[in-house]
Backbone as ProteinMPNN parsed JSONL, in Angstrom:
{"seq_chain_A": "XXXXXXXXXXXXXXXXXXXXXXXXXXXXXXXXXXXXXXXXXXXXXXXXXXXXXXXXXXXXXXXXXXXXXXXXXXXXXXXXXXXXXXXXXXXXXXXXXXXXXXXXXXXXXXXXXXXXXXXXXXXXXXXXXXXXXXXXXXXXXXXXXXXXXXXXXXXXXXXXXXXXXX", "coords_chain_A": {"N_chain_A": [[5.025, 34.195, 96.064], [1.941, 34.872, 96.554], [-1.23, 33.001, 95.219], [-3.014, 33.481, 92.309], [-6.72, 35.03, 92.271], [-8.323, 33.323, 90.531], [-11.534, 34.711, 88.717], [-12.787, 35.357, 91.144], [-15.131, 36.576, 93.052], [-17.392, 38.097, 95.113], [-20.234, 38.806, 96.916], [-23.077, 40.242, 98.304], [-25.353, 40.263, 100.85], [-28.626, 41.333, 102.622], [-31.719, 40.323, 104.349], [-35.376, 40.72, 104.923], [-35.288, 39.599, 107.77], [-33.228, 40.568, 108.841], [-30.858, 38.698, 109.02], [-28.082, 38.21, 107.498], [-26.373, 37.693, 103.817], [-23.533, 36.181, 102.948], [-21.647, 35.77, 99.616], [-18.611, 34.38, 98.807], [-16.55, 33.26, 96.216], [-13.91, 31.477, 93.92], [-12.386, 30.153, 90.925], [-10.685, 27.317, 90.04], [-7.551, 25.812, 88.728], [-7.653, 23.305, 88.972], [-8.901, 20.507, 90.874], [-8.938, 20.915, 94.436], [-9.361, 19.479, 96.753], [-9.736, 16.192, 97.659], [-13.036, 14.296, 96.235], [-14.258, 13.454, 98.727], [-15.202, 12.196, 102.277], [-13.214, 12.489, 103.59], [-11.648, 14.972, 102.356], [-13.952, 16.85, 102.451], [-13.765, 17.281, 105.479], [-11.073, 18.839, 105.047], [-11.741, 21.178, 104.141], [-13.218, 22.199, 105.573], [-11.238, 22.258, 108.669], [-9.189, 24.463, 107.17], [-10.31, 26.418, 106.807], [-10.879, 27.249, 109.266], [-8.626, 27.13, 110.474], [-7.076, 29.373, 108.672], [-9.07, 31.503, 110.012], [-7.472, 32.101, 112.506], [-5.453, 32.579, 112.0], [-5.549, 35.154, 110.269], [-6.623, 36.501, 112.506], [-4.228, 37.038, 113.824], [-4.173, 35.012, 115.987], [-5.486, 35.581, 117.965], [-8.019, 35.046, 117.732], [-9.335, 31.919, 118.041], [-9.696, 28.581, 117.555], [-11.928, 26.077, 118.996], [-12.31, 22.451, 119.256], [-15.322, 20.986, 120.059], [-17.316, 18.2, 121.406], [-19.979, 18.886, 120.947], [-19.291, 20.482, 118.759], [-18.115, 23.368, 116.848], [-16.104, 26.053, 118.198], [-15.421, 29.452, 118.266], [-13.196, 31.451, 119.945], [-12.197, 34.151, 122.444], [-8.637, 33.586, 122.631], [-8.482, 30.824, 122.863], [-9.5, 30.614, 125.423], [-11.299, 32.424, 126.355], [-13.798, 34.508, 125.892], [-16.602, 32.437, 124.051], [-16.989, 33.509, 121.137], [-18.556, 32.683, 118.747], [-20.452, 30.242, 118.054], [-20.05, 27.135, 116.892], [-22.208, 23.891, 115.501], [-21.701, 20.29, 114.793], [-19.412, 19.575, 112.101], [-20.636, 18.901, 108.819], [-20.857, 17.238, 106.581], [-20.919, 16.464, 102.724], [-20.199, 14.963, 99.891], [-19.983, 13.813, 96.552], [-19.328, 12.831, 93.52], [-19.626, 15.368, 91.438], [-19.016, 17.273, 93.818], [-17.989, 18.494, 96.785], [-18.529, 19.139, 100.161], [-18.649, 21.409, 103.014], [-20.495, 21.722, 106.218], [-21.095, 24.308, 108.762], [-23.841, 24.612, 110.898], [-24.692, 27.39, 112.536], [-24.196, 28.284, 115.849], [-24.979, 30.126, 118.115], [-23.398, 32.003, 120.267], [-21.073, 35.148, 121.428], [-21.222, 36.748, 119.053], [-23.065, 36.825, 117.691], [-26.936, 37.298, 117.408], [-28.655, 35.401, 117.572], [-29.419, 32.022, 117.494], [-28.736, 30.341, 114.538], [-28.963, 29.953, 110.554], [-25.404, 29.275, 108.88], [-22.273, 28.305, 108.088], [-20.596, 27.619, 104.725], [-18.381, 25.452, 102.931], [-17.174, 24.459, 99.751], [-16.107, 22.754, 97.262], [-16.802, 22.549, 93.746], [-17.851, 20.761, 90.438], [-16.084, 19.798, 88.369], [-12.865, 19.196, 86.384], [-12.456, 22.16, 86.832], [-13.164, 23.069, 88.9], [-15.344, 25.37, 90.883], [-14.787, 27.52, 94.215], [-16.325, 27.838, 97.084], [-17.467, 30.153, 99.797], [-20.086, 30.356, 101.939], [-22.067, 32.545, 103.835], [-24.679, 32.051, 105.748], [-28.064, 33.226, 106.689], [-27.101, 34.424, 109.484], [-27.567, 36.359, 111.702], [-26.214, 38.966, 113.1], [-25.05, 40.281, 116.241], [-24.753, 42.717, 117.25], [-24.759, 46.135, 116.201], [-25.423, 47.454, 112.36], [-23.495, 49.009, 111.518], [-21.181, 47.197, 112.854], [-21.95, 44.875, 111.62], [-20.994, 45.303, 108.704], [-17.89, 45.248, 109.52], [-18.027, 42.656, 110.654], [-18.561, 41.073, 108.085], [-16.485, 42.333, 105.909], [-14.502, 41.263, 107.8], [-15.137, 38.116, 106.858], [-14.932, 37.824, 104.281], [-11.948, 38.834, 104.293], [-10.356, 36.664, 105.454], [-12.038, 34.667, 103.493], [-10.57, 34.55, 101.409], [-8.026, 34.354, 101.841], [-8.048, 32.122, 102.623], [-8.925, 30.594, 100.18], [-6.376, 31.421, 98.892], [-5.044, 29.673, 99.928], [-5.794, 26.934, 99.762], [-5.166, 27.092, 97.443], [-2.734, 26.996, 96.951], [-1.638, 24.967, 98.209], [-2.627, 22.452, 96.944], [-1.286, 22.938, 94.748], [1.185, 21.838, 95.56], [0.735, 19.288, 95.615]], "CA_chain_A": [[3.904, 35.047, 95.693], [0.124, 34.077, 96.885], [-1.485, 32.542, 93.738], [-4.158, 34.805, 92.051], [-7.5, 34.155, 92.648], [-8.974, 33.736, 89.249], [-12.875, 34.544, 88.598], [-13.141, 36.94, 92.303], [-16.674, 37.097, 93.034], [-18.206, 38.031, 96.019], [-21.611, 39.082, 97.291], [-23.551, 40.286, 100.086], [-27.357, 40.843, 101.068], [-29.435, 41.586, 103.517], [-32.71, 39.801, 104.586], [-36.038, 41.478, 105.911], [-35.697, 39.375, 109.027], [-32.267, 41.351, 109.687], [-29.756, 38.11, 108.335], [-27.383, 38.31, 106.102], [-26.007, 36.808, 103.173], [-22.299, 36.424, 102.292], [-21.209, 34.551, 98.77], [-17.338, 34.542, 97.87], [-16.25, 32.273, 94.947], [-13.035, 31.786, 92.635], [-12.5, 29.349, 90.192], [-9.974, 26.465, 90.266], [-7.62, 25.4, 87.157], [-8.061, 21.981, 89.172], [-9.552, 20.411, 92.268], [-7.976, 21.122, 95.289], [-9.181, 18.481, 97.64], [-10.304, 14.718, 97.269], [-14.582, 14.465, 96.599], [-14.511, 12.323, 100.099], [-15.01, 12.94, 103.494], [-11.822, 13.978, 104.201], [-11.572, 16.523, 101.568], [-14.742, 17.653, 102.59], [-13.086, 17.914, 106.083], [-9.985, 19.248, 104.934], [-11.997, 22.054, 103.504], [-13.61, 22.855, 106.918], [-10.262, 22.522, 108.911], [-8.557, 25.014, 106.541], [-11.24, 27.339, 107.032], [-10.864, 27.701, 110.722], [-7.264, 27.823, 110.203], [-6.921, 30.999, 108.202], [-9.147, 32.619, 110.761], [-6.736, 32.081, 113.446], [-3.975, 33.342, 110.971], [-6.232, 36.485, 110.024], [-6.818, 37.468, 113.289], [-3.364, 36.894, 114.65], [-3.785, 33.883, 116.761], [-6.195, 36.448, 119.058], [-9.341, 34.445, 118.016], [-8.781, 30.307, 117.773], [-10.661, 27.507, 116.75], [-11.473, 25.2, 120.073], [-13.574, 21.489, 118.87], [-15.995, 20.11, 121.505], [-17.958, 16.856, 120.809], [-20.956, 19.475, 120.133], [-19.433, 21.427, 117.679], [-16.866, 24.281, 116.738], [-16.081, 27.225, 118.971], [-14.229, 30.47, 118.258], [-13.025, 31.87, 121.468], [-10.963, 34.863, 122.781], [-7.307, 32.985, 122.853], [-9.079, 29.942, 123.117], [-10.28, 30.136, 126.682], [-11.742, 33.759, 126.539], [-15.38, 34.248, 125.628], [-17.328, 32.108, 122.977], [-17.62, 34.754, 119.96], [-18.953, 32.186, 117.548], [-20.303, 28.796, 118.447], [-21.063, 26.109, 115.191], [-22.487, 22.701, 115.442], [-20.237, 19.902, 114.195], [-19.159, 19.381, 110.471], [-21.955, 18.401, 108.338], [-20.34, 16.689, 105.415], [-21.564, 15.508, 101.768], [-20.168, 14.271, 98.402], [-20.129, 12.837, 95.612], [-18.015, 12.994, 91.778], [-18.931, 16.733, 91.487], [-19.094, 18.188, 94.335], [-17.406, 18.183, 98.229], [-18.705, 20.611, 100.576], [-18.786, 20.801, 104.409], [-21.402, 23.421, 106.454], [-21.572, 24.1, 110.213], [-25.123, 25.39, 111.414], [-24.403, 28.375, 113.646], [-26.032, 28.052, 117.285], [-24.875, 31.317, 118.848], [-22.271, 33.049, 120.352], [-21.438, 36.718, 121.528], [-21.255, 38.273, 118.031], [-24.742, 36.125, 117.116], [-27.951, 37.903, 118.173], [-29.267, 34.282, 117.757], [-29.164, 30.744, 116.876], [-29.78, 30.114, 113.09], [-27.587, 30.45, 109.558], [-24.877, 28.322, 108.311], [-21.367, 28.593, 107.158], [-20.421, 26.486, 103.953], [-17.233, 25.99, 102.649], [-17.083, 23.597, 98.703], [-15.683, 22.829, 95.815], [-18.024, 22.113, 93.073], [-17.577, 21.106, 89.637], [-15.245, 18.859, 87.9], [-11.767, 19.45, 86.304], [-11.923, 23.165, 86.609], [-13.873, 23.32, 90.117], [-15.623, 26.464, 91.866], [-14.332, 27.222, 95.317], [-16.826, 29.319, 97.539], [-17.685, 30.445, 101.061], [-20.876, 31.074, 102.184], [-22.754, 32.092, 104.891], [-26.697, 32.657, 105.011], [-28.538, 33.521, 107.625], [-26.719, 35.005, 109.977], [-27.79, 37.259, 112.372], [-24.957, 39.474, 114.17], [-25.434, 40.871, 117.738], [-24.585, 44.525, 117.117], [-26.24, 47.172, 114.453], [-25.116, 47.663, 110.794], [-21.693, 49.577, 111.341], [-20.38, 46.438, 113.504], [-21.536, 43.684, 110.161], [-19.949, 45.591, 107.729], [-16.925, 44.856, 109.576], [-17.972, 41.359, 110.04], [-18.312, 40.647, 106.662], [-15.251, 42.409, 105.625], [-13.479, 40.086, 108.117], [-15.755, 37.386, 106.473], [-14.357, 38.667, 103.276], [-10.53, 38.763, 104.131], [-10.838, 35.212, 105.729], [-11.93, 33.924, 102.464], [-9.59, 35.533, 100.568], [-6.638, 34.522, 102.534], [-8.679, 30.76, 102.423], [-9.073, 30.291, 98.749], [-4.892, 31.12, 98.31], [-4.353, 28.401, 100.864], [-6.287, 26.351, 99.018], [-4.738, 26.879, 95.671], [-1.325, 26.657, 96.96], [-1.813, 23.355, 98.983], [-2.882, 22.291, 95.375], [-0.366, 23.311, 93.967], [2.436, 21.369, 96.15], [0.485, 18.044, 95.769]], "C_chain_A": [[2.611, 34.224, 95.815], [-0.174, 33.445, 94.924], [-3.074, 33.341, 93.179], [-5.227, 34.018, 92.051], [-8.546, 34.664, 91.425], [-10.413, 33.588, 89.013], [-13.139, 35.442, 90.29], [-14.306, 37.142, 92.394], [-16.739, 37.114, 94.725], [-19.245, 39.22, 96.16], [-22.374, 39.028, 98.142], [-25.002, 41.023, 99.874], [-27.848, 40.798, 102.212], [-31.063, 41.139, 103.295], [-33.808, 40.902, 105.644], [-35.414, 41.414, 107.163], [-33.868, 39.615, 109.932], [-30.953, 40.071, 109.496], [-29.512, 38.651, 107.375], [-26.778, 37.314, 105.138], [-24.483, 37.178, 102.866], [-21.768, 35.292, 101.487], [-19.477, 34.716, 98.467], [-17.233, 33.07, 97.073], [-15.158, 32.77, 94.26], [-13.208, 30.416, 91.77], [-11.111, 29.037, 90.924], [-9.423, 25.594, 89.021], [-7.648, 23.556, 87.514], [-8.569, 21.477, 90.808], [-8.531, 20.362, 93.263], [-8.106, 20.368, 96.576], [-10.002, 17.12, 96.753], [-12.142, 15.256, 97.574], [-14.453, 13.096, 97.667], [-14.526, 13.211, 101.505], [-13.906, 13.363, 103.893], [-11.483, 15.027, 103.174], [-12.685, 16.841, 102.122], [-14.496, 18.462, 104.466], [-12.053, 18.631, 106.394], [-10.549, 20.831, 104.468], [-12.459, 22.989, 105.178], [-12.024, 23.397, 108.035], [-9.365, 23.939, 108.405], [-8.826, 26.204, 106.788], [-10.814, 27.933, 108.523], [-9.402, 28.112, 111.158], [-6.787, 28.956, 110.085], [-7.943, 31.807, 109.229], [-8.162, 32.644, 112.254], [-5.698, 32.73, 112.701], [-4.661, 35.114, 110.894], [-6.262, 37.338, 111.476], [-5.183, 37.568, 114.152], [-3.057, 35.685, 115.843], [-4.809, 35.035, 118.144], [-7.273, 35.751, 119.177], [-8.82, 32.598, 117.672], [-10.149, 29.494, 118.48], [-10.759, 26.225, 118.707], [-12.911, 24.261, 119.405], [-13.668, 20.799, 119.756], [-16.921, 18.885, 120.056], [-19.371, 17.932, 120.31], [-20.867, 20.319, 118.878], [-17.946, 21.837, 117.827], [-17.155, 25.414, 117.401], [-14.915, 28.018, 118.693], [-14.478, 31.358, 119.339], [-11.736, 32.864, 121.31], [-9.487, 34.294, 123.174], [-7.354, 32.278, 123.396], [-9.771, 29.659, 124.15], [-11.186, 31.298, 126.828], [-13.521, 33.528, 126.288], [-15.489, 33.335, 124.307], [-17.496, 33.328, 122.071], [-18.583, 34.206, 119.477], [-19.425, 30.698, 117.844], [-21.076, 28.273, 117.275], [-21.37, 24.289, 116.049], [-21.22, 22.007, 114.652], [-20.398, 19.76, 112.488], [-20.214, 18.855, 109.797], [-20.908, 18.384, 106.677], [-21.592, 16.177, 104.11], [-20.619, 15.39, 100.625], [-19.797, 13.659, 97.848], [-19.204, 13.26, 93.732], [-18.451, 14.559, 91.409], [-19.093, 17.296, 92.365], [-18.686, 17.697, 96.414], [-17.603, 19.788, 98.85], [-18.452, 19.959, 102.201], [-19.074, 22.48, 105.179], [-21.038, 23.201, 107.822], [-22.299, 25.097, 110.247], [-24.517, 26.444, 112.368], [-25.58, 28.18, 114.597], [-25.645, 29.494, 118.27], [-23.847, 31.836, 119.302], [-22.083, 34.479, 121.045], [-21.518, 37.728, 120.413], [-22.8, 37.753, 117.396], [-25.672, 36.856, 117.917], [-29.127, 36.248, 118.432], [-28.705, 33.277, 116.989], [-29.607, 30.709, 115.272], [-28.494, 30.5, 111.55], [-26.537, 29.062, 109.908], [-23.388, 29.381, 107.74], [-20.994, 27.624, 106.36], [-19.72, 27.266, 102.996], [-17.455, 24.625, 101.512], [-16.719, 23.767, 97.841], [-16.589, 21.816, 95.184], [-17.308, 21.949, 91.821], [-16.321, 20.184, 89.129], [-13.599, 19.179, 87.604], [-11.064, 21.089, 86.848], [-13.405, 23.882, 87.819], [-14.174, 25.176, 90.521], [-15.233, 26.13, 93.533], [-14.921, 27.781, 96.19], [-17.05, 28.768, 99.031], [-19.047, 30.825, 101.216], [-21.621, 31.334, 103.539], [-23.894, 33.122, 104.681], [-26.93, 32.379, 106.388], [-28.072, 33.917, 109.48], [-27.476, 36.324, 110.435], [-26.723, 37.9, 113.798], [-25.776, 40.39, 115.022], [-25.622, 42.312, 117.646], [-25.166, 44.958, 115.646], [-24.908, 46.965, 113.405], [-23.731, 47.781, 110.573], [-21.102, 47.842, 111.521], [-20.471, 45.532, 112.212], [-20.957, 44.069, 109.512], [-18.462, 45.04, 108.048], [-16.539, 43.183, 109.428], [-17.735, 40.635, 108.801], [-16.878, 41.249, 105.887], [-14.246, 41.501, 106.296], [-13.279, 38.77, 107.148], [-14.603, 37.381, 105.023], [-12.666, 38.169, 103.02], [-10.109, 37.346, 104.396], [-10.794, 34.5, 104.708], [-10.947, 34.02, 101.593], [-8.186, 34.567, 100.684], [-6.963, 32.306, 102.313], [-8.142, 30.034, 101.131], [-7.247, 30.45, 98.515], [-4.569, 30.192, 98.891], [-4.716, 27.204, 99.964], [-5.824, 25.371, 98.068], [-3.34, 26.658, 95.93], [-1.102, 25.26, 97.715], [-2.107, 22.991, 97.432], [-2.116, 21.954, 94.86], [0.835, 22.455, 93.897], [2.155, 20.097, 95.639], [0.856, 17.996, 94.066]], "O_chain_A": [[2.353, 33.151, 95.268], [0.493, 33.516, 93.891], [-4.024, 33.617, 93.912], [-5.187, 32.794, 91.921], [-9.222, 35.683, 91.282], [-10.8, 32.42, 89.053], [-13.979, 36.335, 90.179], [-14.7, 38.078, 91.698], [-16.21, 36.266, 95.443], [-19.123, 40.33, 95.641], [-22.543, 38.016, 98.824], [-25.493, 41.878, 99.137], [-27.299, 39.977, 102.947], [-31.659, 41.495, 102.279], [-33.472, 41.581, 106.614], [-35.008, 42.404, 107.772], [-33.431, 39.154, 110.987], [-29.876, 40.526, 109.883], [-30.164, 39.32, 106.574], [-26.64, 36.153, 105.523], [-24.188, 38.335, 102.565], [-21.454, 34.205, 101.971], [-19.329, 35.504, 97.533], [-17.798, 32.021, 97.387], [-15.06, 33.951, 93.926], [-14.168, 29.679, 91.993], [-10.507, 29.687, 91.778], [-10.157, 24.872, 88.346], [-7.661, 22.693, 86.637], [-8.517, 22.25, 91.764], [-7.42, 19.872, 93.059], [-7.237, 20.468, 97.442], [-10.598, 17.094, 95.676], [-12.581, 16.027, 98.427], [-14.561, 11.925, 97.304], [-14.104, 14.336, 101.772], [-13.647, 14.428, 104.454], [-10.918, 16.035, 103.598], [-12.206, 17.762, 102.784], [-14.825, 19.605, 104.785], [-11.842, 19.082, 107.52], [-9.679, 21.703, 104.459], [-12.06, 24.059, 105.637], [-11.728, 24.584, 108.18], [-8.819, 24.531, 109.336], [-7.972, 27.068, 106.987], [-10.456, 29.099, 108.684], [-9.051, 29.035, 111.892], [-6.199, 29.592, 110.959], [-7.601, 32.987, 109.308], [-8.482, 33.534, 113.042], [-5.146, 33.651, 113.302], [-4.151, 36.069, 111.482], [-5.994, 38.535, 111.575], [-5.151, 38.272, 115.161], [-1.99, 35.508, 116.43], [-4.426, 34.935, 119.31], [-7.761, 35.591, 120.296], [-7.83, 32.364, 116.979], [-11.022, 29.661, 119.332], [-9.783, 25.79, 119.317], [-14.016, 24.723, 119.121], [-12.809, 20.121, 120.32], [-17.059, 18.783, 118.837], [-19.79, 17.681, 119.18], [-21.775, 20.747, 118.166], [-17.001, 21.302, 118.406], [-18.29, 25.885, 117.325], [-13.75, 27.629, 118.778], [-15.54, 31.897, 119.651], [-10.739, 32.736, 120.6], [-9.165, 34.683, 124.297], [-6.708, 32.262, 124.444], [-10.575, 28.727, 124.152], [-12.057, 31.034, 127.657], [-14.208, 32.531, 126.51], [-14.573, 33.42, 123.489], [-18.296, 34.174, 122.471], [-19.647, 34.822, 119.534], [-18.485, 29.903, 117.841], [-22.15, 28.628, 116.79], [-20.735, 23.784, 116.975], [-20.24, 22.534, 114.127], [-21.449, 19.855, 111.855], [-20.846, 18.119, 110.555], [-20.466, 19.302, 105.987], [-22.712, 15.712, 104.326], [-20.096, 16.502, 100.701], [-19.146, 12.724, 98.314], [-18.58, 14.244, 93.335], [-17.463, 15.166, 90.997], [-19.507, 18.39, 91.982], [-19.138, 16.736, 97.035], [-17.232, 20.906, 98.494], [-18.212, 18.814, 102.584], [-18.558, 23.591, 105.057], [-20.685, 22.076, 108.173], [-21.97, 26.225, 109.879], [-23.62, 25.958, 113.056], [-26.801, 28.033, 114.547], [-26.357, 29.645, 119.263], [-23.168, 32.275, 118.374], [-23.168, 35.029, 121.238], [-21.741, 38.936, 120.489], [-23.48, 38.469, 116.661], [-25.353, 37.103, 119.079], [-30.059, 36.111, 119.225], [-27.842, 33.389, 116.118], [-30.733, 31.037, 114.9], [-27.456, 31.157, 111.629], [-26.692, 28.178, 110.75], [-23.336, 30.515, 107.265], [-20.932, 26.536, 106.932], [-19.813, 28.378, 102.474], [-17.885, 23.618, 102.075], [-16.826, 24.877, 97.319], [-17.026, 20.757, 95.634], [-16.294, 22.63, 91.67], [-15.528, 19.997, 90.052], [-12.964, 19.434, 88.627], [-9.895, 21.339, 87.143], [-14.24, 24.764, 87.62], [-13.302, 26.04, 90.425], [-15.295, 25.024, 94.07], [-14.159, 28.672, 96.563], [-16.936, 27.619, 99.457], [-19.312, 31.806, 100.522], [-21.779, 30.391, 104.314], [-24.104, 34.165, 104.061], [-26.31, 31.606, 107.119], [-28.766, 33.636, 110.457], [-27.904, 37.175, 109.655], [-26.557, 37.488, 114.946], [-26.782, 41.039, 114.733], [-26.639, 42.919, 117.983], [-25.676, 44.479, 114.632], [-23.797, 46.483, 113.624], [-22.972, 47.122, 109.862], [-20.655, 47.251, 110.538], [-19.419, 45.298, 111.618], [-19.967, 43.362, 109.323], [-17.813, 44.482, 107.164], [-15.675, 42.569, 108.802], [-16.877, 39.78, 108.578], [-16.232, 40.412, 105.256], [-13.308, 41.004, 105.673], [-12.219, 38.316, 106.717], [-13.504, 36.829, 105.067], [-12.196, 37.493, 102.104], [-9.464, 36.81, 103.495], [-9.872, 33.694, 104.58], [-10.693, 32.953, 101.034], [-7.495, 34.181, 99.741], [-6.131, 31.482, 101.934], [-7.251, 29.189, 101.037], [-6.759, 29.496, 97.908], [-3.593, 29.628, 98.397], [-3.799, 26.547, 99.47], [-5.843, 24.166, 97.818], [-2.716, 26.081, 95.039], [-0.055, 24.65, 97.498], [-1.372, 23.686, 96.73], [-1.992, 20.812, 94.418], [1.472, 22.217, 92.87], [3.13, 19.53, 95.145], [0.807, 16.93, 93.454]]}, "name": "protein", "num_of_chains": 1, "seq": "XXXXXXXXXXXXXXXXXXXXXXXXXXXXXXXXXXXXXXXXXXXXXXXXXXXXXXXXXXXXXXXXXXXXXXXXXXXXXXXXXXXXXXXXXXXXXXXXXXXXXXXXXXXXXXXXXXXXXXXXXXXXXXXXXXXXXXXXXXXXXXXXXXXXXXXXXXXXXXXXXXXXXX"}
């Protein structure tokens, strides 16, 4: 059985300049990676993971020396292209962002996804991404972000059950 994801928050907004915002967050009854660079890359990794799981193995994770690329069954189109890992921390807090530079579902370069655990014995675990601007109108983000959404979802139990084993 997945492991419940206690505290469930998420949150979504919209910006004049047509980005969006997406926050998910659960809590954590303990930390689930090391505060070091490799937890803070283990957090990224994980991430890109579950969307290859979510979508079926249809969209997958391909890493160039410039960055991260999610591609139609890895060779297909660019959907999603990120800069590389952008690491930081320190005793509370391990995060790790990649800048978004464009893509086919991006209407442009700009925005961030960031994936951390914050917080000491009894850590926050969240997803976010800000400034985002998707290619297609309104209908098509909703779905985005519901992907966005299930993604994390499916994230945060990985998470807690890797956790769990150690």
């Amino acid at each position: 059985m997945p492991p419940a994801l206690d505290g469930w928050r998420s949150a979504y907004g919209r910006a004049p300049d047509g980005s969006f915002r997406s926050e998910e967050e659960v809590k954590a009854s303990r930390p689930v990676v090391e505060r070091s660079e490799r937890g803070a890359r283990l957090l990224g990794d994980l991430y890109w993971r579950e969307v290859m799981r979510v979508s079926g193995g249809v969209v997958r994770r391909r890493t160039t020396p410039a960055g991260v690329e999610l591609r139609l069954l890895g060779r297909g189109p660019c959907l999603l292209r990120f800069g590389p890992a952008e690491t930081e921390h320190d005793p509370g807090a391990v995060s790790c962002r990649y800048s978004i530079r464009g893509g086919l579902l991006a209407r442009r370069p700009g925005g961030s996804i960031s994936l951390s655990q914050t917080g000491g014995d009894e850590p926050q675990l969240r997803t976010i991404v800000c400034g985002f601007v998707p290619r297609l109108g309104s209908r098509f983000e909703r779905i985005q972000h519901r992907v966005h959404v299930a993604v994390s979802r499916r994230y945060f139990r990985r998470l807690l059950a890797e956790a769990g084993r150690r």
